[in-house]
C-alpha positions in Angstrom: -56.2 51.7 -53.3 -55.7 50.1 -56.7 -55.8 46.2 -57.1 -52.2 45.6 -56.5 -49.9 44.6 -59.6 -48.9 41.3 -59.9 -44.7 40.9 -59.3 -42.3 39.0 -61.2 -42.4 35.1 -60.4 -40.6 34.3 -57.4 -41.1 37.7 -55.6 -44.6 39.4 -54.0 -47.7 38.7 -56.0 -51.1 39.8 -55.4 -54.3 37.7 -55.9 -57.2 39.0 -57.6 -59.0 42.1 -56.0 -61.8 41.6 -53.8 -64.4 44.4 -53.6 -63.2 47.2 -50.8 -65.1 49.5 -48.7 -65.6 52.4 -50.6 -63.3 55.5 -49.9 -64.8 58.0 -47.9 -65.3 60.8 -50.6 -67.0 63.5 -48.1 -64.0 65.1 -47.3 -61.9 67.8 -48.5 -58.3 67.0 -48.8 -56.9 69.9 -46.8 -57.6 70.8 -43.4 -59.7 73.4 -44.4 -63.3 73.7 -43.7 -65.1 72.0 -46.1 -68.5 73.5 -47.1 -70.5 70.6 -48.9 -73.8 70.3 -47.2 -73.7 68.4 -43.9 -75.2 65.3 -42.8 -77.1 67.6 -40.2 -78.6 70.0 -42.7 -81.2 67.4 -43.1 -83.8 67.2 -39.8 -83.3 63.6 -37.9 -86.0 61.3 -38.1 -88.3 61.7 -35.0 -86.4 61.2 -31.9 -83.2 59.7 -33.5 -80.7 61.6 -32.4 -77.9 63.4 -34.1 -74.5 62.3 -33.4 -70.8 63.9 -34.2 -67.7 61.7 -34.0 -64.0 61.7 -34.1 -61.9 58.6 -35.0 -58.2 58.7 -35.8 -56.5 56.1 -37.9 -57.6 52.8 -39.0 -58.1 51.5 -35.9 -60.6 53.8 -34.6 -62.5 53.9 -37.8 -63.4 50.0 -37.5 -64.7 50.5 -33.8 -66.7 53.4 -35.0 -68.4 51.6 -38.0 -68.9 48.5 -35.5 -70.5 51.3 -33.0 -72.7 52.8 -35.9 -74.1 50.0 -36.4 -75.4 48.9 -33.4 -76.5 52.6 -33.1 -78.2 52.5 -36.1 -80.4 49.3 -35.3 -81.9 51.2 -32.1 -81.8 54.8 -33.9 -82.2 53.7 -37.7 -82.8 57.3 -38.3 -79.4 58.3 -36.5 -77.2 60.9 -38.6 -73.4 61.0 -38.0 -70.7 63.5 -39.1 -67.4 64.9 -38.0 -63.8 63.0 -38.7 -63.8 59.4 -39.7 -63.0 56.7 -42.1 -64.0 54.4 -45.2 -65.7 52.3 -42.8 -67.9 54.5 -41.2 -68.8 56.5 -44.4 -70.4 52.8 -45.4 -72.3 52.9 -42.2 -73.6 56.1 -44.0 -71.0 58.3 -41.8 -70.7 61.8 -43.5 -66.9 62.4 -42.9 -65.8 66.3 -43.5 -62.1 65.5 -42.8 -61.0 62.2 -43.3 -59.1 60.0 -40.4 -56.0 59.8 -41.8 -55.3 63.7 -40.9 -55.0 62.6 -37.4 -52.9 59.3 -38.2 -49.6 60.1 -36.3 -47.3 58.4 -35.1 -45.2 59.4 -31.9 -44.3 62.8 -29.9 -42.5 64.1 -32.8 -45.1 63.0 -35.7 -47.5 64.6 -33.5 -45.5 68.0 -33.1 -44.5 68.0 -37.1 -48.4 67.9 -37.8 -49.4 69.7 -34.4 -50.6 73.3 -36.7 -52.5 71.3 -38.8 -54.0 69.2 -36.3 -54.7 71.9 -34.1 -56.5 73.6 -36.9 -58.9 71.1 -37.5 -59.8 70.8 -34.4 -60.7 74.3 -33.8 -62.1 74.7 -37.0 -64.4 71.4 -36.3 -65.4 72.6 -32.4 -66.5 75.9 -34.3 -68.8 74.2 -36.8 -70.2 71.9 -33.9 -71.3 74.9 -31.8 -71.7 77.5 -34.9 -69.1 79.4 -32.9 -67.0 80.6 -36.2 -68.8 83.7 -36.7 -67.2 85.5 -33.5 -64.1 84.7 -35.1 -64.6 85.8 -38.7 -65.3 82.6 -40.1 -68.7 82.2 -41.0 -69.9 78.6 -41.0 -72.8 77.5 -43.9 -74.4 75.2 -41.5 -75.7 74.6 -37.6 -74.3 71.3 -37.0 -74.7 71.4 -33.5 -75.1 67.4 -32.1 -77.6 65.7 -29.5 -73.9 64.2 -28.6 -70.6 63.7 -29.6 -68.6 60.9 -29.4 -64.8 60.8 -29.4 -63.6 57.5 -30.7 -60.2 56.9 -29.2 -57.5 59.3 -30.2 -57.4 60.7 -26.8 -54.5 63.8 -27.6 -57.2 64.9 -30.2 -60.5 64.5 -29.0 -60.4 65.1 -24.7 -59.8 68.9 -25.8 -62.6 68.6 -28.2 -64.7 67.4 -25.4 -63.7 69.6 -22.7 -65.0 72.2 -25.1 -67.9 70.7 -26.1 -69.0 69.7 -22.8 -68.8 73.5 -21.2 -71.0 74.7 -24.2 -73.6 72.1 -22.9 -73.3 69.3 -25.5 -72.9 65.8 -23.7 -70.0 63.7 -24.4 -68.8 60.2 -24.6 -65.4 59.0 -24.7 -65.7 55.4 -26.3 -62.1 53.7 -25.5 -60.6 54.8 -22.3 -57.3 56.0 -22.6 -54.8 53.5 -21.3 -54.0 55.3 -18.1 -53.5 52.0 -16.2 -50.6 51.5 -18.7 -48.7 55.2 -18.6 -49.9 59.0 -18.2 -52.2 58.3 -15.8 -52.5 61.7 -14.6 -55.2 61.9 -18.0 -57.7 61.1 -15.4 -58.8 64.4 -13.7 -58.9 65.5 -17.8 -60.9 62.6 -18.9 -63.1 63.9 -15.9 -63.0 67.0 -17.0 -63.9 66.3 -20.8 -66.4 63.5 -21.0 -69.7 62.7 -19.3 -69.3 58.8 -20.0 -66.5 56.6 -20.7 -67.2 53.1 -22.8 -64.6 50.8 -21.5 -63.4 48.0 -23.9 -61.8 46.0 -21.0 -63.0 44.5 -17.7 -60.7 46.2 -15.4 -61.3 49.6 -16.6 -64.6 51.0 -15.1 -62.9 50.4 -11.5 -60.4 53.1 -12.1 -63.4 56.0 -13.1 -65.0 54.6 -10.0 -62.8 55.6 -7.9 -62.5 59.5 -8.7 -66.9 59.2 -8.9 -66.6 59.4 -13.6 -69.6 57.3 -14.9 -67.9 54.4 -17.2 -69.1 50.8 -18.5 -67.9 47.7 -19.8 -69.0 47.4 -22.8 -66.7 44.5 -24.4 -64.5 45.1 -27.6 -66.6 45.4 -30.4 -63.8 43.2 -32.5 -64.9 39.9 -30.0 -68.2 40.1 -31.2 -67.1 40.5 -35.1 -64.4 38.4 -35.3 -65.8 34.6 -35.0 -65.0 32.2 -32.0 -63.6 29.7 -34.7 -61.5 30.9 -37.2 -62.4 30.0 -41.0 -59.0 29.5 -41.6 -59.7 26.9 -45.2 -62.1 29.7 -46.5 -59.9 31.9 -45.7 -56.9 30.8 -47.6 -59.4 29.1 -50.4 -60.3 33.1 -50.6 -56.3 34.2 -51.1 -55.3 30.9 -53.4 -52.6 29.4 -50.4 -53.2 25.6 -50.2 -54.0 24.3 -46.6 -50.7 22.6 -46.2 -48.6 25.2 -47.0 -47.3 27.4 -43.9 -47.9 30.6 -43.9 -46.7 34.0 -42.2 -48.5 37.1 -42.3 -46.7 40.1 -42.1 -48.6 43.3 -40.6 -46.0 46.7 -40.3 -48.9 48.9 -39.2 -51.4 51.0 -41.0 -49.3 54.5 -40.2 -47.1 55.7 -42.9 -43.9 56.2 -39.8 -44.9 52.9 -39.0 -44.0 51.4 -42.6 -40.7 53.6 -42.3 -39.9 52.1 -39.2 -41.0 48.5 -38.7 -41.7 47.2 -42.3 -37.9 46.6 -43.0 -36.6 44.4 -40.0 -40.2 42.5 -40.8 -39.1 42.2 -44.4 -35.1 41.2 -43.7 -36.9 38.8 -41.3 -39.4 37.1 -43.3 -36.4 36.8 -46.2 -34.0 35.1 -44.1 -36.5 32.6 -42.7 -38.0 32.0 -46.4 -34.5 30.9 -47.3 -34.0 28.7 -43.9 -37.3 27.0 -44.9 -38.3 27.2 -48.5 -41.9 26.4 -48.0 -42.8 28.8 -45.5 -45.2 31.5 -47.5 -46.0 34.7 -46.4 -48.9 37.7 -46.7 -49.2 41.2 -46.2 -52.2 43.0 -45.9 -51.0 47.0 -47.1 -53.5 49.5 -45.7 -55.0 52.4 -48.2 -51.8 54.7 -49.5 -49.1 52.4 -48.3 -48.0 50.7 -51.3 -45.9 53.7 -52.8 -43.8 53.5 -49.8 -43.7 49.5 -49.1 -42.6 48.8 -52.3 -39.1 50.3 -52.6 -38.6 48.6 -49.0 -39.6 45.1 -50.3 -37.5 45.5 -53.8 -34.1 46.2 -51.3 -34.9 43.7 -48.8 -36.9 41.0 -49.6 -37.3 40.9 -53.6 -37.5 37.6 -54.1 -40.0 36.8 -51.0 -42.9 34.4 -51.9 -45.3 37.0 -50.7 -48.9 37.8 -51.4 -49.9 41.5 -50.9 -53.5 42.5 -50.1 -55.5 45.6 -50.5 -56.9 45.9 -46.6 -57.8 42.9 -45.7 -55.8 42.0 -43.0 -58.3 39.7 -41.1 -58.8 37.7 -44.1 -54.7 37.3 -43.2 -54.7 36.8 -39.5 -57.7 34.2 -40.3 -55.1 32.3 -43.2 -51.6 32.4 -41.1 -50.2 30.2 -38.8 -48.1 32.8 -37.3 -48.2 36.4 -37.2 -45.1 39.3 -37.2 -47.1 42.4 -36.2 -46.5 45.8 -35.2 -48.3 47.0 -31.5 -51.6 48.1 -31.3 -54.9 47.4 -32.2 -53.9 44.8 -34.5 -52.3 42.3 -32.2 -55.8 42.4 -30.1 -57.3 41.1 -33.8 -54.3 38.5 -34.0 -55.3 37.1 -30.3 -59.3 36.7 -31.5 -57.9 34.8 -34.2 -56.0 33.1 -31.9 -52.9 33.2 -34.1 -49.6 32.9 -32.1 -47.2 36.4 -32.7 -44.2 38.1 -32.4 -45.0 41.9 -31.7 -42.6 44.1 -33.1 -42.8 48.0 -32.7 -40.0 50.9 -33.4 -40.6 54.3 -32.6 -38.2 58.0 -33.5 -35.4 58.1 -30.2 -37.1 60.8 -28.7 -40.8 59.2 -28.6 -38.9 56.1 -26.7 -37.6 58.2 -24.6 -40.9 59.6 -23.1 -42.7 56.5 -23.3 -39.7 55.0 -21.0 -40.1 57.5 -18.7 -44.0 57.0 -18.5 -44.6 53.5 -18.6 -45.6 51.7 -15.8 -45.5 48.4 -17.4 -43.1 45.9 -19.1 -45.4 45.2 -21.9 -46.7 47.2 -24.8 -49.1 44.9 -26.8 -52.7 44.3 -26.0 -52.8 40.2 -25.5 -50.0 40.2 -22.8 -51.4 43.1 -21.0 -55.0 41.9 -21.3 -54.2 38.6 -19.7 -51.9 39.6 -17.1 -54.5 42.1 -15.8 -57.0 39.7 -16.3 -55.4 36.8 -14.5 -54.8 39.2 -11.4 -57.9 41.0 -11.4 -55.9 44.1 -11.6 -57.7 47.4 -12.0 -55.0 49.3 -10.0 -54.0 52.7 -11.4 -50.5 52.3 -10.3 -48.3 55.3 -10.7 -44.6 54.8 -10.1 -42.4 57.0 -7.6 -40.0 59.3 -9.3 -37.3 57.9 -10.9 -39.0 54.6 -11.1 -38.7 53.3 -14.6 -40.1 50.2 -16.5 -38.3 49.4 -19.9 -41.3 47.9 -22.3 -40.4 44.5 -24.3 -39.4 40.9 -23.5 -40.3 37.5 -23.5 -40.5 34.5 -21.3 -42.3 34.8 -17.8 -45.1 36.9 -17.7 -44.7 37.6 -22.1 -47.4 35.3 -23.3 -45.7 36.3 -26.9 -42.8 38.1 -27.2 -42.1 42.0 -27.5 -39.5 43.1 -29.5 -39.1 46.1 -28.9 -36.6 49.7 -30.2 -33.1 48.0 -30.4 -34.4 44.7 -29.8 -36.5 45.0 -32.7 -33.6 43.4 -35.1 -34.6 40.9 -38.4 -32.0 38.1 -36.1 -34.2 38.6 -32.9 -37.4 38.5 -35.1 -36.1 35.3 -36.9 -35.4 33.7 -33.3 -38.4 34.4 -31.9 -40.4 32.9 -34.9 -38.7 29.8 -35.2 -39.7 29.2 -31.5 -43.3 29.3 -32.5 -42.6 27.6 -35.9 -40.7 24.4 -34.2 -43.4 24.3 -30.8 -46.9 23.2 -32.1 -47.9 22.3 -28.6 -47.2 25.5 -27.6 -48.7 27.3 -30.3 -51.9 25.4 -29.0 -51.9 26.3 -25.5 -51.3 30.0 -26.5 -54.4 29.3 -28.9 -56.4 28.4 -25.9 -55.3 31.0 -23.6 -57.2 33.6 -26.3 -59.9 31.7 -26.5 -60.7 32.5 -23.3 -60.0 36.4 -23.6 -62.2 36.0 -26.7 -65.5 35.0 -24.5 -64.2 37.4 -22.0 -64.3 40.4 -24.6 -67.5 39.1 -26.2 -70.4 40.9 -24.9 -72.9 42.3 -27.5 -70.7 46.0 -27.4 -73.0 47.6 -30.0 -76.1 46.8 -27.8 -74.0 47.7 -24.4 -73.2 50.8 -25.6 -76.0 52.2 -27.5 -77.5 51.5 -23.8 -75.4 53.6 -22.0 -75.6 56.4 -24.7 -79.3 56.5 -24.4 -79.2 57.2 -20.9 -76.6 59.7 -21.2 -78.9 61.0 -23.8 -82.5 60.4 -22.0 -84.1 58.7 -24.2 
């Protein structure tokens, strides 16, 4: 993405661009096949293995570059291809589609894009296992891995896998699914479709033990990258915001139906308490070909917001902030290493909260509260509820170390509430600081050496 344009006094501004990771420029822009010459063309080094890989969205592209790398300091020969993003191609990734095909969002995201979708994923099992030919489509190259590795994206890559696996090519599911949260019937597939599963979290490998699945702890690769003590001064010496000033960082999501659906109660919510409390400041890290569709939403809602917007770099804005409105996922896992308190915020399409009511097991949706819960009890149960047992995600108080807004609750006058509580409670803020320190060391447990272990010895070698 373009340095972002500075705005008219008063309303967003951005600071001077900071070199990005470059683009991945491998990739064809439609779903179909693309013929440039592969990373596998050229013979691996020695014994260095060669490696596909699948990662959907931004999320999955940073724990794949992390995994690359520690791959690449035991194999520095390695070669990579399949799906992936701008920071694996710097990790010298060779990325024939580019992640962002599989970014959906939701059960009906998902079936809008499912042709598409589908059609990469045939087209890339084909080229994998040089199968295209007994189908008409001739393939250029034999791309066919020592192992593949499916990087999260479970919906995607477990029927990749199954595939894969039955034509005799190991595979390694790196991020289990969250079955311990909802779906846990994806266990006998997981079984089914991978040879190992990496586990990011403690409680995890108890649940493949039970139904005999090979899986290890490897930690989250984001405790070992993220620092135990947050530069927060260089960090805003980096985006120009004085140390006194307070500041609010404002992450939507990285998914286009994410922006459509979260960025405007975040935006009415961040307006009203910048006119509550005129020094408050505020940042907004906008991922790679968001800014066409985030700026119409901040010119209706929140024009005159003093806001800085960022190309990417949205831990340089969780290290900066004193408090954090964030969409679910990944992200709030990133907030809680830099132990910023947060208000999770996440919206989905009426029929996608519908099924995910209907599946959950759980009240809470984002990572910190979940993490610790299940960490303080030891839990690794796979609980399943009886039919008609249901579980409405969101909340606060009680077992909410930060609060969930979530659907309906996600309003801008809930989000307002919510961050004054953490804006007017410094002692709290602290204590909630502590309690991720602690799931900081917990997570933080050399995953790019963990797991290139446990990938040699699915491997042999």
């Amino acid at each position: 993405m373009n340095p972002a344009a500075a705005r008219p006094p008063g309303g967003p501004q951005s600071p001077p661009a900071s070199p990005e990771t470059p683009l991945v420029t491998q990739a064809s822009g439609s779903s179909a096949l693309p013929v440039a010459a592969s990373a596998f063309a050229v013979a691996s080094t020695g014994a260095d293995p060669r490696l596909a890989l699948v990662a959907g969205e931004a999320s999955g592209d940073l724990l794949a570059s992390l995994l690359l790398g520690g791959l690449k300091a035991r194999w520095p020969g390695l070669r990579a291809a399949g799906i992936g993003g701008p920071k694996m191609a710097a990790q010298g990734f060779d990325a024939w589609w580019p992640q962002d095909k599989l970014a959906v969002f939701g059960y009906v995201d998902a079936l809008r894009h499912y042709r598409e979708i589908a059609g990469i994923r045939r087209q890339l099992g084909d080229r994998l296992l040089g199968d295209g030919a007994a189908r008409g489509r001739a393939h250029p190259h034999s791309d066919r891995p020592d192992l593949f590795i499916g990087v999260d994206a479970p919906d995607f890559n477990l029927g990749l896998e199954q595939r894969l696996k039955a034509a005799g090519v190991p595979t390694v599911h790196f991020v289990s699914p969250s079955i311990w949260a909802w779906r846990g019937g994806r266990l006998d597939t997981i079984r089914r479709s991978a040879d190992h599963v990496l586990c990011l979290f403690p409680f995890e490998p108890a649940l493949y033990a039970r139904v005999g699945m090979p899986a290890t702890y490897v930690g989250h690769p984001l405790a070992d990258h993220i620092p135990l003590d947050v530069p927060r001064t260089a960090a805003r010496a980096q985006l120009g915001i004085a140390d006194d000033l307070p500041l609010i960082a404002l992450l939507p999501g990285s998914r286009r139906s994410e922006i459509r659906h979260i960025a405007a109660p975040l935006l009415q919510a961040a307006a009203r308490l910048a006119r509550e409390r005129p020094a408050l400041r505020f940042v907004l890290p906008v991922a790679p070909g968001l800014r066409p569709l985030l700026d119409p939403l901040l010119a209706e809602h929140a024009p005159s917001l003093p806001l800085t917007l960022l190309d990417g770099q949205s831990h340089t804005a969780l290290a900066a902030c004193d408090l954090t409105l964030i969409a679910s996922g990944t992200a709030t896992l990133e907030a809680a290493l830099f132990k910023r308190p947060m208000v999770i915020v996440y919206k989905l399409s009426p029929p996608s909260w519908w099924l995910m009511k209907r599946l959950s097991y759980q009240p809470w949706v984002g990572l910190p509260n979940i993490l610790l819960n299940r960490m303080d009890r030891q839990d690794g149960e796979l609980r399943v509820l009886p039919p008609g047992a249901r579980v409405t995600p969101g909340g606060s108080g009680g077992d909410f170390i930060v609060p969930e807004l979530i659907q309906e609750a996600a309003t801008p006058e809930a989000i307002v509430r919510e961050a004054r509580v953490w804006l007017d409670d410094p002692a709290r803020c602290m204590q909630v600081s502590k309690r991720f320190a602690e799931l900081h060391q917990r997570l933080r447990q050399d995953t790019a050496k963990r797991a290139s272990d446990a990938i040699a010895q699915v491997l042999g070698r």
